[in-house]
TISEVO-458291 format. One record per residue (C-alpha): x, y, z; residue in one letter; residue number from 1. Coordinates in Angstrom, 1 decimal. Layout:
# residues N
[[X Y Z] 'A' NUM]
...
This chain:
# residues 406
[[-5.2 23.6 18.3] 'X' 1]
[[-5.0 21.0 21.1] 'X' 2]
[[-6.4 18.5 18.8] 'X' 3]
[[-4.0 18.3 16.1] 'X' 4]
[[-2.9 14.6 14.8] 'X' 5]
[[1.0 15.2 14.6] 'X' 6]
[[0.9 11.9 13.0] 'X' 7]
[[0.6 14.1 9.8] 'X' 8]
[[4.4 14.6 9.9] 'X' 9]
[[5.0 10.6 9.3] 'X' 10]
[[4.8 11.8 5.2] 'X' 11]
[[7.2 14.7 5.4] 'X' 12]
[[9.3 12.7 7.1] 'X' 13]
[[9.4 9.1 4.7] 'X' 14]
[[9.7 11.9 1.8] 'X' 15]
[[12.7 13.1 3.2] 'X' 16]
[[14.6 10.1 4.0] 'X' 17]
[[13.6 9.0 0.2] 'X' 18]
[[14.7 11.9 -1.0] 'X' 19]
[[18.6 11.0 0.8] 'X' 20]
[[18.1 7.3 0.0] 'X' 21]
[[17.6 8.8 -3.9] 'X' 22]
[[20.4 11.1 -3.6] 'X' 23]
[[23.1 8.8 -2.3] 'X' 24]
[[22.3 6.2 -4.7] 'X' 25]
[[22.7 8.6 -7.6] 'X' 26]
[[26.3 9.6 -6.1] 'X' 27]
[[26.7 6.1 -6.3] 'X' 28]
[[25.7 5.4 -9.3] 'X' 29]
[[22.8 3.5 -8.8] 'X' 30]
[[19.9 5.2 -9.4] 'X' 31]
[[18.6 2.8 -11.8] 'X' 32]
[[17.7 1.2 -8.3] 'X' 33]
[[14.5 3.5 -8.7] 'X' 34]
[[12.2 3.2 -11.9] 'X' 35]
[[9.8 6.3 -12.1] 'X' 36]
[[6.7 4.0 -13.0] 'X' 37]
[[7.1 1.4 -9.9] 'X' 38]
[[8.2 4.3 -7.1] 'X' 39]
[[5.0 6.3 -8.2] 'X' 40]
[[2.7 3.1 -7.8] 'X' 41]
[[4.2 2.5 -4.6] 'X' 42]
[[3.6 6.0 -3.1] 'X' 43]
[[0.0 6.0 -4.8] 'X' 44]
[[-0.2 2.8 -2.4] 'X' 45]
[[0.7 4.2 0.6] 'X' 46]
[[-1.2 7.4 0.6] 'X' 47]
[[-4.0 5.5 0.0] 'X' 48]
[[-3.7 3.3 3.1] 'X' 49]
[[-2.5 6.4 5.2] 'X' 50]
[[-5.6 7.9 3.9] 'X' 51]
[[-8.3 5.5 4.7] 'X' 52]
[[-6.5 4.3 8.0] 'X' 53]
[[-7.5 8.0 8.7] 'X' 54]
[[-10.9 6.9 9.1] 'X' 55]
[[-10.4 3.1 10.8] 'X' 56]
[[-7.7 3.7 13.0] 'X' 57]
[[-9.6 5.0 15.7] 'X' 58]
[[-11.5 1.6 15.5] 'X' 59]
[[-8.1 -0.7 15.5] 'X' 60]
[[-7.9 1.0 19.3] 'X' 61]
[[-11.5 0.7 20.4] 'X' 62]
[[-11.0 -2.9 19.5] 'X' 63]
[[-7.4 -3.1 21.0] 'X' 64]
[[-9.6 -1.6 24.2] 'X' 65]
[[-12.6 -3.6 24.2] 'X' 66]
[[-10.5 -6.8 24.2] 'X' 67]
[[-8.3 -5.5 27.2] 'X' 68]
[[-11.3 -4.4 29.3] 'X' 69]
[[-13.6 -7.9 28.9] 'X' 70]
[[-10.9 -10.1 27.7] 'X' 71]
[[-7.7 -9.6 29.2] 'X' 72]
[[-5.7 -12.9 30.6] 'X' 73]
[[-3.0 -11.4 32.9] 'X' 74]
[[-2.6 -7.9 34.5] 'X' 75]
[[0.2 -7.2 33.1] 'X' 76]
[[2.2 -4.0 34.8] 'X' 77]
[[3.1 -1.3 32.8] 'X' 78]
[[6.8 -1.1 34.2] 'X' 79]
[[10.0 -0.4 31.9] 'X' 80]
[[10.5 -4.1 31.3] 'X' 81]
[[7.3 -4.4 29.8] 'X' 82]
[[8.1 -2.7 26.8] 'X' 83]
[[10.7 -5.2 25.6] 'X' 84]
[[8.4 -8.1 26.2] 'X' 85]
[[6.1 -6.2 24.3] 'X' 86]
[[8.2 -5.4 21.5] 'X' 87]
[[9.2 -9.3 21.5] 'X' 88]
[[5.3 -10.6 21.5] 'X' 89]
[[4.4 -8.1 18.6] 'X' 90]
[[6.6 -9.4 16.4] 'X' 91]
[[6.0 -13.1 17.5] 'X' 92]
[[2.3 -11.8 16.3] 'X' 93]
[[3.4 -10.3 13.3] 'X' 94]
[[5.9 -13.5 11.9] 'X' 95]
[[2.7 -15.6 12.3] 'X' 96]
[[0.4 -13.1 10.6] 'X' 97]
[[3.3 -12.2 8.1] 'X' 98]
[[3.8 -15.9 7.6] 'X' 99]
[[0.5 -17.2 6.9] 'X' 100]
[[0.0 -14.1 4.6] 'X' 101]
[[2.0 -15.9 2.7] 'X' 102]
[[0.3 -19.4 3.4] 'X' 103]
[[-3.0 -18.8 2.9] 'X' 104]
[[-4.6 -17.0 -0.3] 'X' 105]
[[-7.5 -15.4 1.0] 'X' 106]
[[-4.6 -13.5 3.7] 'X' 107]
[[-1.9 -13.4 0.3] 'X' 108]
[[-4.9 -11.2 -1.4] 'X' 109]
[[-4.3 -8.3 0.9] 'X' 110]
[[-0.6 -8.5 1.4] 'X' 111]
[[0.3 -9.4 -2.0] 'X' 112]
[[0.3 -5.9 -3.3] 'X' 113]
[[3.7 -4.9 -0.9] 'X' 114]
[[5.6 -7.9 -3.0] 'X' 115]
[[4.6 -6.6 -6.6] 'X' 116]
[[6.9 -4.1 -6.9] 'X' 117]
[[10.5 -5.1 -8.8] 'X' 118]
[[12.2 -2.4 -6.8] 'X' 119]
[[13.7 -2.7 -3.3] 'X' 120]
[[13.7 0.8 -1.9] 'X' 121]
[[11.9 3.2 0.8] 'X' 122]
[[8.7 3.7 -1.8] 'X' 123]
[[8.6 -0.1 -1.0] 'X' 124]
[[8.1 0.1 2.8] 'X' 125]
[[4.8 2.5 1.3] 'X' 126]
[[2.8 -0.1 -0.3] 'X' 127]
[[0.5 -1.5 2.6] 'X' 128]
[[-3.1 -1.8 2.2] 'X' 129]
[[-5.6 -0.9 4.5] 'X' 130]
[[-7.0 -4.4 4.2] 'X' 131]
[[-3.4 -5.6 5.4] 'X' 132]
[[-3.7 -3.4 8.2] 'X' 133]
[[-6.9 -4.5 9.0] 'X' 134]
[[-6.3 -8.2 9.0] 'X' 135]
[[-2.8 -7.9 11.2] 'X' 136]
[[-5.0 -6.0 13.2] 'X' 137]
[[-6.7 -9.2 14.2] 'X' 138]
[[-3.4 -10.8 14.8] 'X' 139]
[[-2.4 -8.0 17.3] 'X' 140]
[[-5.6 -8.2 19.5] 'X' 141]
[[-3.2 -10.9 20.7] 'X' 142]
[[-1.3 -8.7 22.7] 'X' 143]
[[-4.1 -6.7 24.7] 'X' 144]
[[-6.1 -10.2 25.2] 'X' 145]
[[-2.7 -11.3 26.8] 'X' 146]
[[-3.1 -8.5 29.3] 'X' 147]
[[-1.0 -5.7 27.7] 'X' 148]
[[-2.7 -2.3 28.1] 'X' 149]
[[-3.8 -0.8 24.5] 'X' 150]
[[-1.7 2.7 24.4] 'X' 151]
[[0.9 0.8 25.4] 'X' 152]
[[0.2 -1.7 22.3] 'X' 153]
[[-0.5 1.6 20.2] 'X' 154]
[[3.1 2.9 21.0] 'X' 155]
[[5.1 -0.2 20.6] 'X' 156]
[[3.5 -0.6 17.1] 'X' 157]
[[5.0 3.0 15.9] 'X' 158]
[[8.2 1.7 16.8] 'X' 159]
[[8.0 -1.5 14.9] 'X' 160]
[[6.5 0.5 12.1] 'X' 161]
[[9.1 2.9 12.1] 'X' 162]
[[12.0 0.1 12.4] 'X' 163]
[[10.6 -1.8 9.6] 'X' 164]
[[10.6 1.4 6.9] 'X' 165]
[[14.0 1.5 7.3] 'X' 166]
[[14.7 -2.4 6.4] 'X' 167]
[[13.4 -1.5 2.8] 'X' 168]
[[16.3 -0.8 1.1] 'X' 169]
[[19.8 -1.5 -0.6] 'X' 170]
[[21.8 1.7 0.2] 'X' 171]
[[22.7 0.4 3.7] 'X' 172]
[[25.8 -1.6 3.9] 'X' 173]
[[25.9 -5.5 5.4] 'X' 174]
[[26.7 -5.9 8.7] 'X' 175]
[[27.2 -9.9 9.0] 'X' 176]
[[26.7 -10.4 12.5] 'X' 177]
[[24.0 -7.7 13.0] 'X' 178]
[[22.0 -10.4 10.8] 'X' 179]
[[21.8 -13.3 13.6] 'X' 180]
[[20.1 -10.9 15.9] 'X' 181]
[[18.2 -8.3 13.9] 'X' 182]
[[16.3 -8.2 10.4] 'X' 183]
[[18.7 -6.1 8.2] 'X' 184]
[[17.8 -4.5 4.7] 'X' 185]
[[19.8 -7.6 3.4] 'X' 186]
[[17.6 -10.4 5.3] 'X' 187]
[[14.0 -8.5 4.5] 'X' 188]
[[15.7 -8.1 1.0] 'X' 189]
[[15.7 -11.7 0.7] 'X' 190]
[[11.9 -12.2 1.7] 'X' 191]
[[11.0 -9.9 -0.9] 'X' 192]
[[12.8 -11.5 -3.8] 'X' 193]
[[11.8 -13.9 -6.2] 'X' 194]
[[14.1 -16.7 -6.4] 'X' 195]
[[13.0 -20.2 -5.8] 'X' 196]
[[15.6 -20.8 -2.8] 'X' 197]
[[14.5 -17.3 -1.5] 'X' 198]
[[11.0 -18.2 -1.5] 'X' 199]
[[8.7 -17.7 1.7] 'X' 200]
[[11.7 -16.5 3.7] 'X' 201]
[[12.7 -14.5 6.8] 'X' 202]
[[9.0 -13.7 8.2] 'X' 203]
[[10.1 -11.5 11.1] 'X' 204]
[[10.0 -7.9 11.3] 'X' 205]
[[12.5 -6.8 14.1] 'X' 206]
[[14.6 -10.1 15.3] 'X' 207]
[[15.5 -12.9 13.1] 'X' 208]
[[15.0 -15.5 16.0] 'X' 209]
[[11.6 -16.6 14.8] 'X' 210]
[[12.9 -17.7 11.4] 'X' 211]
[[15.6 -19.4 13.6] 'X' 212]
[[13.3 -21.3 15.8] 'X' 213]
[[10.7 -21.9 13.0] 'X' 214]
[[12.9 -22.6 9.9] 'X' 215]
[[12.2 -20.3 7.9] 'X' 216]
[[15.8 -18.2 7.9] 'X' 217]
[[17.8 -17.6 5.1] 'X' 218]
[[21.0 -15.1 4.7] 'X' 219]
[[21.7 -13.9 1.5] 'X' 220]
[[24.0 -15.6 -0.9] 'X' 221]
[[23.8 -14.0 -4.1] 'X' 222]
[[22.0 -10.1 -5.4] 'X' 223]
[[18.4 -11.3 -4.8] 'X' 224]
[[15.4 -10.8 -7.8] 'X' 225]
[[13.3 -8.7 -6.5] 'X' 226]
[[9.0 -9.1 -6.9] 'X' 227]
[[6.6 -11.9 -7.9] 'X' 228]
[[7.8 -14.7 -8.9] 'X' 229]
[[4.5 -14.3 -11.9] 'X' 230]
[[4.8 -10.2 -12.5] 'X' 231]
[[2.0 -7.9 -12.6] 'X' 232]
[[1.6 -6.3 -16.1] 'X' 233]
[[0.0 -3.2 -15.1] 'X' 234]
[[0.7 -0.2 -13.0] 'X' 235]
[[-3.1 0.5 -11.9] 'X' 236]
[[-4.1 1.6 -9.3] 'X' 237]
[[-7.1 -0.9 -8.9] 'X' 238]
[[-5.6 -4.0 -10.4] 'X' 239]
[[-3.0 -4.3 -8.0] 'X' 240]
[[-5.2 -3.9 -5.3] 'X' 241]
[[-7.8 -6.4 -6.0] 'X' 242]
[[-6.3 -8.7 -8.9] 'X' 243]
[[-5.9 -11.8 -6.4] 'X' 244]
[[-9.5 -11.3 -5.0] 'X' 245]
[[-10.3 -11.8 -8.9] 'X' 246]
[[-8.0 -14.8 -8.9] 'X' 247]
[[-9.3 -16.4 -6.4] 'X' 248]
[[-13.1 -15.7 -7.3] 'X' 249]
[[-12.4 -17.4 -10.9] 'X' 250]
[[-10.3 -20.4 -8.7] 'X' 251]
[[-13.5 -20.5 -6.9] 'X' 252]
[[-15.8 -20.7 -9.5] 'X' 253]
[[-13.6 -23.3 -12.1] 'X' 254]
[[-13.5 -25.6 -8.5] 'X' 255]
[[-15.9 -28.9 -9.4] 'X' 256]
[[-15.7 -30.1 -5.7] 'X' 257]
[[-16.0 -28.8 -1.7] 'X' 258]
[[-12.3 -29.4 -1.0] 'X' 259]
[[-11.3 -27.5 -4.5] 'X' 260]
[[-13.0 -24.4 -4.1] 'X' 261]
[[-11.6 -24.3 -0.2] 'X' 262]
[[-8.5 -24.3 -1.5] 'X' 263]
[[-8.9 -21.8 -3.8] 'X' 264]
[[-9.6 -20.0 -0.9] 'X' 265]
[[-7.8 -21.5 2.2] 'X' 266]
[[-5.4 -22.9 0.2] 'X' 267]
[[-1.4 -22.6 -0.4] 'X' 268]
[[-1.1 -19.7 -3.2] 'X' 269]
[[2.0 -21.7 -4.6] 'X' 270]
[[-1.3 -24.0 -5.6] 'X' 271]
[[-3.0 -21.6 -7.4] 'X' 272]
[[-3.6 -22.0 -11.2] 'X' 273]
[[-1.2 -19.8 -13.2] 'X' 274]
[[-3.0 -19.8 -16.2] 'X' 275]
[[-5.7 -17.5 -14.1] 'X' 276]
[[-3.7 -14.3 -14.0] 'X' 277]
[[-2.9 -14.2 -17.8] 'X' 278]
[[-6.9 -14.5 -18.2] 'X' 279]
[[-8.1 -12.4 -16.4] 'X' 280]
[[-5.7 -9.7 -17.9] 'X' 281]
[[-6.7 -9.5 -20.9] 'X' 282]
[[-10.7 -10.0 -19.9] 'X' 283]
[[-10.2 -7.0 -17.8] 'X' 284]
[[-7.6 -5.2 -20.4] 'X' 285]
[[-4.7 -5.4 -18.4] 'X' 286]
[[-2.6 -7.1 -20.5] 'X' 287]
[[-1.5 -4.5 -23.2] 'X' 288]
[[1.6 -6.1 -24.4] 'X' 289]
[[4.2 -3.9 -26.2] 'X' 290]
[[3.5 0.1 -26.1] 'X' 291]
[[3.7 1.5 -29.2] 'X' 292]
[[3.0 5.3 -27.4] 'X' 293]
[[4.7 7.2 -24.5] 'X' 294]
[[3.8 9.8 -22.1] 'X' 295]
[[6.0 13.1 -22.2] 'X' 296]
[[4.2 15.0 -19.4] 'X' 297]
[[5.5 13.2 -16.0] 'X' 298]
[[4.8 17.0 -14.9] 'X' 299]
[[0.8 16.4 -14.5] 'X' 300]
[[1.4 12.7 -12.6] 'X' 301]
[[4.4 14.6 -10.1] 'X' 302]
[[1.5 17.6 -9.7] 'X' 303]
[[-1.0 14.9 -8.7] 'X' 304]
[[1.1 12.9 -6.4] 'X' 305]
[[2.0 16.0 -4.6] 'X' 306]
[[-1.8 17.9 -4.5] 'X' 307]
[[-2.4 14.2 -3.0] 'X' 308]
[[0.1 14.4 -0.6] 'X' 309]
[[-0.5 18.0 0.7] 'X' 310]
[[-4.5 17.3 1.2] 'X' 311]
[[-3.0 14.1 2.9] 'X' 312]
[[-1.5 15.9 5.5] 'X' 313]
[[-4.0 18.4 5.6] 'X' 314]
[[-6.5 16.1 6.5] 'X' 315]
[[-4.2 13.6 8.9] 'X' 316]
[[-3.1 17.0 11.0] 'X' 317]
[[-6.7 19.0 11.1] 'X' 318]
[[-9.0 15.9 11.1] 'X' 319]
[[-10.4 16.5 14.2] 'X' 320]
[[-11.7 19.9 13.2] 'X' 321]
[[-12.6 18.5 9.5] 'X' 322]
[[-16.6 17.8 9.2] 'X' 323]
[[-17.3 14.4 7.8] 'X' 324]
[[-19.1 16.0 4.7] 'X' 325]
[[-15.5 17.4 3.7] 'X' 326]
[[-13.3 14.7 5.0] 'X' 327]
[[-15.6 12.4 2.5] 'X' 328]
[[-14.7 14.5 -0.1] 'X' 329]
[[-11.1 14.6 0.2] 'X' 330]
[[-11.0 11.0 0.5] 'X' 331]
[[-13.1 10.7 -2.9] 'X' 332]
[[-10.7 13.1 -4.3] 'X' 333]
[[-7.7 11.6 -3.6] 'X' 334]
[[-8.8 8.3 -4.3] 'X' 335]
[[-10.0 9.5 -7.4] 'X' 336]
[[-6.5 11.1 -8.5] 'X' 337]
[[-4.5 8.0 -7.9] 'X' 338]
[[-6.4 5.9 -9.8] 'X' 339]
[[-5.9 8.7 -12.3] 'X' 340]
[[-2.4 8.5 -12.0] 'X' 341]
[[-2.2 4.6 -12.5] 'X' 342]
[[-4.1 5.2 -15.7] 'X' 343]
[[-2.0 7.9 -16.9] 'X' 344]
[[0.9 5.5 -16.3] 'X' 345]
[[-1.1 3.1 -18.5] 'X' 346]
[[-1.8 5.9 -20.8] 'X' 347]
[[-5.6 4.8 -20.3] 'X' 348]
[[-7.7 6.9 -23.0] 'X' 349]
[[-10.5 6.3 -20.5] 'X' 350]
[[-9.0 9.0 -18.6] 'X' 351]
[[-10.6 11.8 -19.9] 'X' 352]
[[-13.8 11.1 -18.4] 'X' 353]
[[-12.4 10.5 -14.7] 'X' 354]
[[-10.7 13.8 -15.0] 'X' 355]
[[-14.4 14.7 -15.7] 'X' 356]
[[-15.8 13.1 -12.7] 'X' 357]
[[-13.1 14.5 -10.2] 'X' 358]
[[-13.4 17.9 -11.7] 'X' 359]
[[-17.5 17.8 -10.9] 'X' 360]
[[-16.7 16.3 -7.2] 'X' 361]
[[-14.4 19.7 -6.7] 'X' 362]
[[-17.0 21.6 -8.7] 'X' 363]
[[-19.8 20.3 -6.4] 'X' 364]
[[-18.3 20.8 -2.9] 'X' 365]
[[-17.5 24.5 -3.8] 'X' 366]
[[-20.6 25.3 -4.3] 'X' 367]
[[-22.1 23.4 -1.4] 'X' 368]
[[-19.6 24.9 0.7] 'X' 369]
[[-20.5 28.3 -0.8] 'X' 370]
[[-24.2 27.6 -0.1] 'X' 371]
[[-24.9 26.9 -3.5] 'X' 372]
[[-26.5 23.5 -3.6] 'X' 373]
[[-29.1 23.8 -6.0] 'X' 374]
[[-26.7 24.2 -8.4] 'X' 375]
[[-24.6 21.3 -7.8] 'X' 376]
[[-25.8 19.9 -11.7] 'X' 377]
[[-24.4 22.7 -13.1] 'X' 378]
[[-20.8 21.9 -13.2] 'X' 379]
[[-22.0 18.8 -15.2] 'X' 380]
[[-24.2 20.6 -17.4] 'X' 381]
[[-21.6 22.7 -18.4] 'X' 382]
[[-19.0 19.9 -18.8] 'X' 383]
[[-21.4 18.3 -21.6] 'X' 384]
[[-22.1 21.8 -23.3] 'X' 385]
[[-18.1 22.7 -23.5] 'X' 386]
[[-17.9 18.7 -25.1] 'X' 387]
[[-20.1 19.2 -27.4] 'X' 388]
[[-19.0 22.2 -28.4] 'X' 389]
[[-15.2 22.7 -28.5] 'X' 390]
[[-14.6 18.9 -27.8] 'X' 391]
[[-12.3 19.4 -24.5] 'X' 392]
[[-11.5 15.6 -25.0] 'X' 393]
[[-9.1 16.2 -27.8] 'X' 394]
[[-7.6 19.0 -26.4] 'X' 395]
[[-6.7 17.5 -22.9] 'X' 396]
[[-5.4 14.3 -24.9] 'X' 397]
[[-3.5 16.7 -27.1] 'X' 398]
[[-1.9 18.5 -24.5] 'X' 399]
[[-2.4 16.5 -21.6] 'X' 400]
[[-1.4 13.1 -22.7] 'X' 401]
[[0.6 14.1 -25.1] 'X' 402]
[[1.6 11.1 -27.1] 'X' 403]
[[4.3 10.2 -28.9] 'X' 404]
[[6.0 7.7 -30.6] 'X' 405]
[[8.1 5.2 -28.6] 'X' 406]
């Protein structure tokens, strides 16, 4: 077992200082600070990225490496002192990728989806995409084409990571003068609210001085609003990844001349037609207004989220002993089952049938795994016999669903 990813432990361990954060808000009375619906569509967002950054990681370093070995400026020593400069030119990297994130739509589409959420709390810190990852990835090559060796890169990047979950919340008290060194829940607080003076603030992940030397600092005055200044209307799992990619396609394609569609892609999103979103909401049934049902059985969606997160682990801690026929299978599973629990947050009556799908996937590897094959239609044969005959659709939305009255 020399091979196992210890990284694995990075869920028990956000779960567990949620689980404090949750419990000392409720002893002080403010657990409304957490609203069931967001904090599950935040986790369901950051298993997802730990999930697929499973299977690109490994790729993020081979770059990191390849840059350092034909690229590299300086030979830079790997003594102690290194590692502060290090620390302070990763997040001079990230301020400028973080910033024109915010700049430039085609960047806002992938980091858009960590401001959706109206909540300010640990789940927060979860809700990174893998495209995110991917493109602040470019922005850190940076460091090893400067001459810094790539484990050494790797190791810093933990520590910011790890620094920067713990900025994501409200329980922590203010400490004034802490702010004029260091980003504090209170000054990321303020780049993730809403309010017009708030707006495209406080850029900087570890130290404030970036915002001080590029103007873009702000303490906070007044309880922040926290989200997008134009709300999602939907908790799926799929809309809130890819809604701006749709926004900006539709930009693209209203655009009469050259310099209007590059904006709509290049462009400032402050510049972006609002008129889009509501559109494309209701073309792509998004926007379903006022609820006239609820869902009594939050049991199922908590069963989900944790089968997701044990097969998450599972994965992160064995993968090197996992074959890539049943590593693809867990991620198709556990992709599957949070877009199932976005829909089931949605009450989506489309449901039914993804159950359907997921349950053939499982079906399917158990009996390749069994040696079985040849009979990988029959789980879906059987499916459509049980349908027809006892109607399974009506049952699992009887006592599945469950509606009710709101």
């Amino acid at each position: 077992m020399d091979n196992l990813n210890y990284a694995a432990f990075a869920a028990p361990a956000f779960f567990f200082f949620l689980f404090l954060e949750y419990m000392l808000a409720r002893r002080q009375k403010k657990a409304h600070l957490f609203n069931y619906e967001g904090s599950v569509a935040n986790i369901s967002i950051g298993i997802a990225e730990r999930l697929l950054n499973l299977f690109v990681s490994v790729g993020f370093y081979r770059l990191y490496e390849w840059v350092y070995a034909n690229y590299a400026i300086f030979d830079i020593p790997k003594t102690w002192w290194v590692w502060l400069l290090l620390l302070l030119a990763t997040d001079l990297a990230w301020y400028w990728y973080h910033r024109l994130g915010h700049e430039i739509n085609f960047l806002w589409a992938a980091h858009i989806v960590h401001h959706q959420s109206d909540e300010f709390n640990f789940t927060v810190s979860a809700r990174i995409t893998t495209l995110q990852a991917a493109v602040r990835t470019l922005f850190w090559c940076a460091l090893p084409l400067l001459g810094f060796a790539p484990v050494m890169v790797m190791t810093i990047l933990v520590v910011h990571g790890a620094y920067s979950f713990f900025t994501h919340t409200q329980m922590i008290p203010r400490v004034r003068w802490l702010e004029y060194v260091l980003v504090t829940p209170s000054i990321h607080g303020i780049h993730h609210a809403s309010d017009e003076k708030y707006l495209d603030k406080n850029f900087g992940d570890v130290f404030v001085c970036w915002d001080m030397l590029f103007g873009t600092y702000k303490r906070e005055e007044e309880p922040p609003r926290y989200g997008l200044t134009h709300p999602l209307k939907s908790y799926s799992f799929l809309w809130q990844h890819f809604h701006y990619y749709l926004e900006i396609a539709e930009a693209f394609r209203r655009a009469r001349t050259v310099k209007a569609k590059w904006n709509a892609v290049f462009g400032n999103p402050a510049g972006m037609d609002q008129n889009i979103r509501p559109l494309l909401e209701e073309r792509w049934l998004q926007n379903r207004g006022a609820q006239i049902y609820k869902y009594k059985f939050r049991g199922y969606i908590n069963l989900q989220l944790v089968i997701s997160v044990v097969l998450l682990l599972a994965l992160t801690l064995f993968y090197a002993y996992v074959d890539v026929i049943a590593a693809s299978c867990v991620l198709c599973f556990i992709l599957l089952t949070l877009i199932n629990i976005g829909a089931l947050l949605e009450q989506r009556q489309w449901i039914y049938y993804l159950e359907c799908f997921r349950l053939i996937l499982v079906s399917g590897y158990v009996l390749y795994i069994a040696g079985l094959p040849e009979l990988a239609l029959l789980p879906t044969v059987l499916l459509i016999v049980l349908e027809r005959t006892f109607e399974l659709g009506r049952y699992y939305r009887k006592y599945v669903l469950r509606y009710e009255p709101k």
